[in-house]
C-alpha positions as CSV (number, residue, x, y, z in Angstrom):
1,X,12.3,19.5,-2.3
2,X,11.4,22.6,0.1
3,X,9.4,23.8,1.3
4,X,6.8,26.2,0.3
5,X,5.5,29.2,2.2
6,X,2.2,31.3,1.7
7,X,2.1,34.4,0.6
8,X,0.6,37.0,2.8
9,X,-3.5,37.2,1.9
10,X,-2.9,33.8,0.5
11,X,-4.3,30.6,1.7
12,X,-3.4,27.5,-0.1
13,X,-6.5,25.5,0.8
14,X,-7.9,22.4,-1.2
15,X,-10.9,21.1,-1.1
16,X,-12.3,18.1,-3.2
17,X,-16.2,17.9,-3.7
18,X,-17.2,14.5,-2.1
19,X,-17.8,11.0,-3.7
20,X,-21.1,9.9,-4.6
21,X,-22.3,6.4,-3.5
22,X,-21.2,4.7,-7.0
23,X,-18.0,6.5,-7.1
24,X,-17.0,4.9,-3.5
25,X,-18.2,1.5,-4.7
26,X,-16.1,1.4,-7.2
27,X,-12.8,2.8,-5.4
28,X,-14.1,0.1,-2.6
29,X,-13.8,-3.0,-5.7
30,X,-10.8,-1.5,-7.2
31,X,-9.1,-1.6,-3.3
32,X,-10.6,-4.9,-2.7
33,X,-9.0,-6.2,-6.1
34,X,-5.7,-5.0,-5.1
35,X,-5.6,-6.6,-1.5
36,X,-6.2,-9.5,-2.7
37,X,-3.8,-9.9,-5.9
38,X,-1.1,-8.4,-3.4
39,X,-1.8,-11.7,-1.1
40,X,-1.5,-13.8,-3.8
41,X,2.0,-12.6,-4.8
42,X,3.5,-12.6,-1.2
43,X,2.9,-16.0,-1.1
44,X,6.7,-17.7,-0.7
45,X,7.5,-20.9,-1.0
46,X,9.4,-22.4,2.1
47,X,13.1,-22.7,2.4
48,X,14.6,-25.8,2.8
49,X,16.2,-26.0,5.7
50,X,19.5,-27.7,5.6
51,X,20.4,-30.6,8.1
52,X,23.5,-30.1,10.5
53,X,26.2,-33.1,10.3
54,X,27.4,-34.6,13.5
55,X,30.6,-33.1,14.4
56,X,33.2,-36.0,14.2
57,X,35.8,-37.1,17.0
């Protein structure tokens, strides 16, 4: 991609209206959901580790 330049007299400025308290809530349970189902599924089980055999003479 490349980047894109302003034209002259142009400002490309964006600005959202803010949240209300339920909107933010919600977003904060949705987040919360997530975290924790991503936890759950990074859970690994533990490699065995192998044992070494004695070198021999």
């Amino acid at each position: 991609m490349g980047h894109i330049k302003e034209p002259k007299g142009v400002d490309f400025l964006i600005e959202s209206k803010p949240l209300t308290d339920k909107e933010r809530e919600k977003i904060s349970e949705f987040i919360k959901k997530r975290k924790e189902l991503a936890g759950q599924k990074t859970s690994t089980k533990k490699k065995q580790s192998r044992t070494r055999k004695p070198a021999q003479k």
